[in-house]
NUKE-147865 format. One line per field, with one value per residue (C-alpha): residue number from 1; x, z, y. Coordinates in Angstrom, 3 decimals, always signed. Example, Ala and Ser with C-alpha at 12.3 -4.5 7.8 and 13.67 -1.06 7.14 Angstrom:
2
k = (1 | 2)
east = (+12.300 | +13.670)
up = (+7.800 | +7.140)
north = (-4.500 | -1.060)
END
This chain:
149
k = (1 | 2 | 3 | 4 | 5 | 6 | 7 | 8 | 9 | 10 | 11 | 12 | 13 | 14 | 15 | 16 | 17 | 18 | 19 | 20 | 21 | 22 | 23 | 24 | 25 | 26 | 27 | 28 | 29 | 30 | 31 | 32 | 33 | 34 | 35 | 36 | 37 | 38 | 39 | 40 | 41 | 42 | 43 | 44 | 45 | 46 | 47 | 48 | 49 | 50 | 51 | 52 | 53 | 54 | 55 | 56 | 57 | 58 | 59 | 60 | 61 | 62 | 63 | 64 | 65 | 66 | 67 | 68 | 69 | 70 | 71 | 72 | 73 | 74 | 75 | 76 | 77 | 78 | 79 | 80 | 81 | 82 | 83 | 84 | 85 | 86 | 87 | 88 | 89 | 90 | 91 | 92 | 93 | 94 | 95 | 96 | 97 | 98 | 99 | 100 | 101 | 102 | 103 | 104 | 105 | 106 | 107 | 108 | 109 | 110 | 111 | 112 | 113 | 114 | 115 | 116 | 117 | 118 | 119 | 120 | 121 | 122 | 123 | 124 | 125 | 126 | 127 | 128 | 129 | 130 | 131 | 132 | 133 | 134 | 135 | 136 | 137 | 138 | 139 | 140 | 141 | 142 | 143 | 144 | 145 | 146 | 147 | 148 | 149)
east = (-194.907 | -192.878 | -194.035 | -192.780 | -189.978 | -191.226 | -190.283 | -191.334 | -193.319 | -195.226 | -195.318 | -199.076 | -200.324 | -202.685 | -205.775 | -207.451 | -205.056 | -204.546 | -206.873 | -206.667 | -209.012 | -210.562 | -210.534 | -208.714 | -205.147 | -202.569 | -199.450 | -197.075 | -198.766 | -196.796 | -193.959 | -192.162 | -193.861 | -193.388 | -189.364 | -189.558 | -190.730 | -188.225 | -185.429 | -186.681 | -186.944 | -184.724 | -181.626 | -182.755 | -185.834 | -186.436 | -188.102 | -190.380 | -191.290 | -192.900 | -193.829 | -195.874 | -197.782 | -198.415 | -199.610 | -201.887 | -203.378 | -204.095 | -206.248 | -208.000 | -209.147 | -209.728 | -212.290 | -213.955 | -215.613 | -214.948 | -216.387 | -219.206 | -217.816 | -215.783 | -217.306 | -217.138 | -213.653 | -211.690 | -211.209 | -208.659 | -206.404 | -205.729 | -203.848 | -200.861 | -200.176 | -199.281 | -197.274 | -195.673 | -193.620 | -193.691 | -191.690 | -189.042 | -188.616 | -187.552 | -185.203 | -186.961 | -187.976 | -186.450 | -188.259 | -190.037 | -192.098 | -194.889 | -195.327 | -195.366 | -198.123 | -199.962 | -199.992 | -201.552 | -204.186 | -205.607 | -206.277 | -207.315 | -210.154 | -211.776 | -213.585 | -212.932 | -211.785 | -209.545 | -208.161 | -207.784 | -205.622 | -203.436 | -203.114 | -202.259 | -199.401 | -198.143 | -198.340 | -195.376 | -193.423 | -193.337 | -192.326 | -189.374 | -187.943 | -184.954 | -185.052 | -183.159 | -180.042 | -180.127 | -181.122 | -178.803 | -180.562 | -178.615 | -178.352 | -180.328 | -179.894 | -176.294 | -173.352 | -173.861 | -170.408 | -172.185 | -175.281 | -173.005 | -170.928)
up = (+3.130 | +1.641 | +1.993 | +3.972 | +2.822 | +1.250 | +3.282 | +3.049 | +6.111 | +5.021 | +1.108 | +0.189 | +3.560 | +3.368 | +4.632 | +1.218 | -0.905 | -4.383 | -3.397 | -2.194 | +0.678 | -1.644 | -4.527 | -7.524 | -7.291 | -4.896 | -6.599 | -4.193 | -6.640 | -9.806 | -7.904 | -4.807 | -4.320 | -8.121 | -7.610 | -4.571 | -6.016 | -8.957 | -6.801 | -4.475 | -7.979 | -10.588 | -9.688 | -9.759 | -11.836 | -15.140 | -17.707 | -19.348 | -15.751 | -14.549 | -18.607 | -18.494 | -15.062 | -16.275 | -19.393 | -17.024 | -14.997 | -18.427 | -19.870 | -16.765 | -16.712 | -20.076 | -19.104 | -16.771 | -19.388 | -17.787 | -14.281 | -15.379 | -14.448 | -12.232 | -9.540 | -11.144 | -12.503 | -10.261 | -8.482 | -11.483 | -9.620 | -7.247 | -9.425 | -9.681 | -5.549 | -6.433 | -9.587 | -8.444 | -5.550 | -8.822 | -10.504 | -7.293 | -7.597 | -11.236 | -10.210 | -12.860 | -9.784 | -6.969 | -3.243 | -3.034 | -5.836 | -4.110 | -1.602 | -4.444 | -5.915 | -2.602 | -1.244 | -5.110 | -5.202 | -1.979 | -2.114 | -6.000 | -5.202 | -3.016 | -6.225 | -9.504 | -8.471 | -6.642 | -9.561 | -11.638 | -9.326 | -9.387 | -12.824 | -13.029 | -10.068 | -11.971 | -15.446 | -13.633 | -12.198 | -15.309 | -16.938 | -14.811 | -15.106 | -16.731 | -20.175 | -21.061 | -21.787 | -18.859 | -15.976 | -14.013 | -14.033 | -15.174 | -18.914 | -19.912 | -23.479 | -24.111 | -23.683 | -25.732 | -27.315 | -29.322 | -30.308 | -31.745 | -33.753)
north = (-116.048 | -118.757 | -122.445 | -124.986 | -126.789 | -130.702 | -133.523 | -137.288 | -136.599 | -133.479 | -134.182 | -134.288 | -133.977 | -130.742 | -131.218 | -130.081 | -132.354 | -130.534 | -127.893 | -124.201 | -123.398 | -120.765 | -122.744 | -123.533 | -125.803 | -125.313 | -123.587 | -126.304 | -129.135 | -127.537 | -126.476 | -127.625 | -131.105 | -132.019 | -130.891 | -132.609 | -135.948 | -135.340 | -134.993 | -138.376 | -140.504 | -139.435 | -141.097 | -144.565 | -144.402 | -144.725 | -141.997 | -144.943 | -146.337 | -142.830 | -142.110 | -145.387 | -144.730 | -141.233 | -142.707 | -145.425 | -142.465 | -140.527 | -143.643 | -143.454 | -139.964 | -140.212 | -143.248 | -141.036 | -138.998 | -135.626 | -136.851 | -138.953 | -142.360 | -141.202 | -143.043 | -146.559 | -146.106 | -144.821 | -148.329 | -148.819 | -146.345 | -148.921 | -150.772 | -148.617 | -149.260 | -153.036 | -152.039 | -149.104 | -151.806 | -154.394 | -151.288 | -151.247 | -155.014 | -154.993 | -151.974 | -149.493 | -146.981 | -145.465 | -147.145 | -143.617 | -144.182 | -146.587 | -143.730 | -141.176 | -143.501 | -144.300 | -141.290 | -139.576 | -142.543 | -142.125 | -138.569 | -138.590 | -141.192 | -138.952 | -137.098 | -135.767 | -132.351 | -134.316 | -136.991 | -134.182 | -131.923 | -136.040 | -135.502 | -132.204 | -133.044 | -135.625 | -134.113 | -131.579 | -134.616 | -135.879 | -132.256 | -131.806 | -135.506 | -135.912 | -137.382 | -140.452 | -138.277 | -136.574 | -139.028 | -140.763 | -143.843 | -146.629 | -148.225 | -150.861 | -151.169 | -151.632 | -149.506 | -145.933 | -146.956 | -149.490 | -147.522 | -144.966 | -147.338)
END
């Protein structure tokens, strides 16, 4: 049976969050929701914006120690909610992303099983963004005109 198709309203809304019923990750994680948050941020969000949150959540799983401190650092997650709408004010992401970020943070502080199926979500966002050739976001550092010349 094919799965639903993503929408704002149903995108990470399953009642196990990243998990299968049966165990192990939900297949939608790596597919359709990470094309469908690709699609919802790509044209007006930059490749370093979502690089350096994806970079943000890395340091803190890698502060976890596998699991151990999961429980005391996974407060830091937080932080992304206020700089994800920071990231919409300076016009570097699309005004999906803070629900993209919200909607991650509060299911991946639920437990580590949890963070890490987060990560592994966003780890596929990040693999089907378009690079800085290939987005349509628009150029901040100069015409390409110049860099060529």
């Amino acid at each position: 049976m094919a799965p639903l198709p993503v929408t704002r309203s149903n995108y990470l809304t399953d009642p196990h969050g990243y998990l299968l019923p049966s165990g192990g990750y939900r297949p939608a994680i790596y597919l359709e929701e990470a094309h469908f948050v690709v699609d919802h941020l790509k044209q007006r969000t930059t490749p370093h914006a979502l690089r350096r949150f994806f970079n943000r959540v890395k340091a803190i799983e890698r502060s976890m120690d596998g699991g151990r401190h999961f429980e005391t650092k996974k407060s830091e997650l937080y932080s992304l909610i206020p700089q994800a709408h920071y990231a919409v004010k300076r016009q570097l992401a699309q005004e999906f992303f803070p629900t993209f970020i919200e909607r991650n943070v509060w299911q991946a502080v639920k437990n580590w099983e949890q963070f890490q199926g987060f990560v592994k979500h966003f780890e596929s966002v990040v693999a089907y963004f378009p690079t800085d050739n290939e987005t349509a976001a628009p150029n901040r550092g100069g015409s390409d005109h110049a860099r060529r010349h």
